[in-house]
C-alpha positions as CSV (number, residue, x, y, z in Angstrom):
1,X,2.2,-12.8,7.9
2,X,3.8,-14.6,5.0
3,X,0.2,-15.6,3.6
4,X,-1.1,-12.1,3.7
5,X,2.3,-11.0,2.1
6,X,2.0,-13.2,-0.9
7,X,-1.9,-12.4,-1.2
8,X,-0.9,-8.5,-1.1
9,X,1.6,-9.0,-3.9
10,X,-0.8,-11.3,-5.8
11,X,-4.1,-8.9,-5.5
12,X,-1.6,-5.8,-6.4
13,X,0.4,-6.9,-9.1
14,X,-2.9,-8.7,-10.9
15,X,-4.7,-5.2,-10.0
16,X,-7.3,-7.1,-8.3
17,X,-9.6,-4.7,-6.7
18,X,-11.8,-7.4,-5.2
19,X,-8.5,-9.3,-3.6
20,X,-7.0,-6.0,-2.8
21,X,-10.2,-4.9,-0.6
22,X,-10.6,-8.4,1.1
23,X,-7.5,-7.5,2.9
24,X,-8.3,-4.2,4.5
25,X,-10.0,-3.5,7.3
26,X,-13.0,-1.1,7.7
27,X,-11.4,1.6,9.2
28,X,-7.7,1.4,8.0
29,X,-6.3,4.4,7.1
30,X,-3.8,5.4,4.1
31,X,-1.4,8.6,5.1
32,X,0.0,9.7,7.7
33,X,-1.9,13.1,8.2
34,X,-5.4,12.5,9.0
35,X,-6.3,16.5,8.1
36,X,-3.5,15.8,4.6
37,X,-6.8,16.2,2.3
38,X,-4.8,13.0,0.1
39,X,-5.3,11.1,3.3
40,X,-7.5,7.7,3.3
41,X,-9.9,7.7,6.6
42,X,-11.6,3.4,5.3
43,X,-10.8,1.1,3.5
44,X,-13.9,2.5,0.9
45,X,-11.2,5.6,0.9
46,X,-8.4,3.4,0.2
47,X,-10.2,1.4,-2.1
48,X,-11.5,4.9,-4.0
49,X,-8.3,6.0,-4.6
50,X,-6.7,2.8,-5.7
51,X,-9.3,2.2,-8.2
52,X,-8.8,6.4,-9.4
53,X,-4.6,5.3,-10.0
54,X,-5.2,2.5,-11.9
55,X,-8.1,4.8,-14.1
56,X,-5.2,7.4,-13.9
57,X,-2.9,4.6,-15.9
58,X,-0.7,3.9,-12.9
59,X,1.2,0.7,-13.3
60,X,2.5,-0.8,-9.7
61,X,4.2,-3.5,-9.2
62,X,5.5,-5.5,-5.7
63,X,9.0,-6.8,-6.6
64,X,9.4,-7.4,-2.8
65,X,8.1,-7.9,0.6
66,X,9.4,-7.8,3.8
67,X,7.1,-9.4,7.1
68,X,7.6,-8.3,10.4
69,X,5.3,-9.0,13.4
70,X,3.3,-5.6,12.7
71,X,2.8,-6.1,9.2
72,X,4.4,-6.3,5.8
73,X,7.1,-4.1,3.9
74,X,6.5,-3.6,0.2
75,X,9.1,-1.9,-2.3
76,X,7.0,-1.3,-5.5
77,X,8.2,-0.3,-8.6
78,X,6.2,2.2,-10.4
79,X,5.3,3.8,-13.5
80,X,3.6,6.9,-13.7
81,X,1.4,7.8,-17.0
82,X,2.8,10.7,-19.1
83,X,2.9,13.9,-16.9
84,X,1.7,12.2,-14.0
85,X,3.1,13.0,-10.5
86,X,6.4,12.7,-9.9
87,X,7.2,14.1,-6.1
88,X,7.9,10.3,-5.2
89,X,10.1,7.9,-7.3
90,X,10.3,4.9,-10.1
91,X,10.7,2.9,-6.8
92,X,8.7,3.7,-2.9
93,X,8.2,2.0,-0.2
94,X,5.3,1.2,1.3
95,X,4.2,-0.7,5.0
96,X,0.6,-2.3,5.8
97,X,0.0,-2.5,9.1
98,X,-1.9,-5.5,10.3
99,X,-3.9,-6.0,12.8
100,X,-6.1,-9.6,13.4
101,X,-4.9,-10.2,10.1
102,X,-6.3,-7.5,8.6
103,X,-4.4,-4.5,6.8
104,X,-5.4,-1.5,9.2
105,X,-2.4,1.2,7.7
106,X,-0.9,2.1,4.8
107,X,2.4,4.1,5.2
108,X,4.7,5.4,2.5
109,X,8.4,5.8,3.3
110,X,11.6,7.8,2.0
111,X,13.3,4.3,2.0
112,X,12.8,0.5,2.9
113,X,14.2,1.0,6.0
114,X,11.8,3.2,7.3
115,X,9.7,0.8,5.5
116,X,10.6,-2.4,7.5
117,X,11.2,-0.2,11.4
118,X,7.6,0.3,10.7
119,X,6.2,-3.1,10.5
120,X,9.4,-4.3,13.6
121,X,6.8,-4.1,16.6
């Protein structure tokens, strides 16, 4: 989990789309509302919307990870471009949920807490 850690960190923070979708499975899913119309139902989803932030002028970067035996914590630090949304922080949270090695969730969270119960089991 420490090697997919550091490759999540490396492929986010160099905004490497290519990286990025190496490490997520077909049919993850990103949300935790699969009728939220924001929510990701594959990784082409995830991958879509990724790509629209970064066009948008998001700037995220990992400043730290947490592994557990269900996946990996993130805390990212972000900056939003002028007027961009605002409903979630400077800093979120953020679990990826592995399975076989594979990313198969992406969860955001209030706190890192939340963050790191998720990825516990």
């Amino acid at each position: 989990m420490e090697i997919l850690a550091a490759r999540l960190r490396t492929s986010l923070n160099a905004r490497d789309v290519d990286a990025f979708r190496s490490l997520v499975a077909e049919d993850a899913m990103w949300g935790e509302d699969p009728n939220h119309p924001r929510t990701c139902h594959n990784r082409n989803d995830i991958i879509a919307t990724y790509k629209r932030l970064l066009d948008e002028g998001v700037d995220a970067r990992v400043v730290d990870t947490t592994t557990g035996p269900g996946g990996v914590a993130c805390t990212l630090e972000v900056q939003w471009p002028e007027g961009g949304r605002t409903e979630r922080g400077p800093t979120i949270y953020q679990s990826f949920l592995v399975v076989d090695g594979l990313v198969t969730r992406v969860q955001g969270h209030d706190d890192p807490d939340l963050a790191r119960a998720a990825i516990a089991t």
